[in-house]
N, C-alpha and C positions, 0 to 999 in steps of 0.2 A: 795358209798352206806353207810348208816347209819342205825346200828341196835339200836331202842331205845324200852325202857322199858318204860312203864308208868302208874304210880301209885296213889292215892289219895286219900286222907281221911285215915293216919294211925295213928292219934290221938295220939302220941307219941311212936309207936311201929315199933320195927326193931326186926328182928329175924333168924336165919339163913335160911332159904326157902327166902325168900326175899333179902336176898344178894345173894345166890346161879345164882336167874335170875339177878341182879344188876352185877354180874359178868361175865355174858353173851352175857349185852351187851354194845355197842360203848358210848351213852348216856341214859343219866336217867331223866326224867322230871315228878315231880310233881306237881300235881293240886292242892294241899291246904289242910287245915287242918292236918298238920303237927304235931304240937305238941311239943313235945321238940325238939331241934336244935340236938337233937344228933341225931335225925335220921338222919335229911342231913347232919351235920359230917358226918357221918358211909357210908354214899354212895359216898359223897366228898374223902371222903380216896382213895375209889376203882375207881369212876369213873366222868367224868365229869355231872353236874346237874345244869338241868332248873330249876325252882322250883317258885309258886304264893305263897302267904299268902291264909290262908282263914278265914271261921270267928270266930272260937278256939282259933285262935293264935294268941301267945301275943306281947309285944312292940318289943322285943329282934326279931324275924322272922318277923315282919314288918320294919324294919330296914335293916335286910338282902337281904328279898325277893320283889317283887316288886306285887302290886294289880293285874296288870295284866301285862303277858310279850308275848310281840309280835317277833318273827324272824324271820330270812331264817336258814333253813336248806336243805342242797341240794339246790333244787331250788322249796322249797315246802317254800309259806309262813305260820305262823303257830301262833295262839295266843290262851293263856291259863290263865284260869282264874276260880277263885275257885267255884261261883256262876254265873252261865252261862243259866243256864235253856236248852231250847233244840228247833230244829226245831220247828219254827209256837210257840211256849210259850216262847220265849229268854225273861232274865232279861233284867228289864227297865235300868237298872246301863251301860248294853252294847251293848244292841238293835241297837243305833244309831252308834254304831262303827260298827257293823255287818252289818248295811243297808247299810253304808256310802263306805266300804271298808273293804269287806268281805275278812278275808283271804282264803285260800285252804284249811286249817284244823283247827278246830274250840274245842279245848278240856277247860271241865271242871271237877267237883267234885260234892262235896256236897252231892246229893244225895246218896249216895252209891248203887247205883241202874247201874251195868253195861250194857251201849248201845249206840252206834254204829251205825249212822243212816244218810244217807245223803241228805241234803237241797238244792233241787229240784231249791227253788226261788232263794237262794243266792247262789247256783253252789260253796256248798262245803261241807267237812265230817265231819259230830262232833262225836265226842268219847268222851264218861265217862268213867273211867276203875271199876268203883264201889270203896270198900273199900276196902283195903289191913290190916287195923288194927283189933283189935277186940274187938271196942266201935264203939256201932250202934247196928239199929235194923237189920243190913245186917246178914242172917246166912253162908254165905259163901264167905271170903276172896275172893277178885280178881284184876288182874291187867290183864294188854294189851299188848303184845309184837308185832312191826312192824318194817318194814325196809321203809325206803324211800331214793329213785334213783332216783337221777335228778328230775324228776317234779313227779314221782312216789311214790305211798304211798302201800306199796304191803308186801302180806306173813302177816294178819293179823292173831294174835292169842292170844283167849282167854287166859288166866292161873286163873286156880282156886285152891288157897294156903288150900284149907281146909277150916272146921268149924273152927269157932269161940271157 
């Protein structure tokens, strides 16, 4: 069993409430728009991290991080990507990776709009965690904590870090 945290859109901010659940849990994966590398440093210190580019970030995290990253975890497959769009409106950039060879869990960013919804046609669960930074029109920080067991994706929970 894997506890991960997952966060997106911090637009170059790390702050102690954000490490506090970084410390929490097993892995760490972000959705994009990152910002400066120091935040994934700062999480890299503490804990192991997945982490996309999104479209903020500059040549230094596109070098790092990959456009989109696909894995196994446990035995949940799992692909992340910064502009993903959502059930019934996916972006046209991943659409065809979606139709073609949907994975089990489907996470993006961008929006800063946390939600959590599952697709019915491609028989799988997207998650946005919203923003965790505090650039955007988001008024209230958020991220996603979950476990996932074997082919289980379970113990889902909101966390809302505060205003902006």
């Amino acid at each position: 069993m894997k506890k991960i945290l997952l966060l997106s859109d911090t637009h170059s901010h790390i702050d102690d409430v954000i490490m506090k659940y970084v410390r929490q849990a097993d892995e760490v994966w972000h959705a994009g728009d990152i910002g400066s590398l120091r935040v994934t440093d700062t999480i890299k210190a503490e804990k192991p991290l997945r982490a996309v580019y999104g479209n903020i970030d500059n040549n230094e995290a596109r070098l790092e991080f990959p456009l989109n990253n696909r894995f196994v975890c446990e035995d949940v497959e799992v692909l992340i990507t910064h502009i993903g769009g959502y059930p019934g409106k996916y972006n046209a950039a991943i659409r065809q990776e979606l139709y073609t060879s949907p994975p089990k869990l489907f996470i993006c960013g961008h929006s800063h709009i946390l939600k959590v919804q599952y697709d019915n046609k491609l028989n799988l669960l997207h998650m946005n965690p919203g923003a965790a930074g505090i650039h955007g029109f988001h008024q209230v920080r958020t991220m996603l904590r979950f476990e996932i067991d074997a082919e289980k994706i379970q113990a889902l929970e909101v966390i809302e870090i505060g205003r902006k």
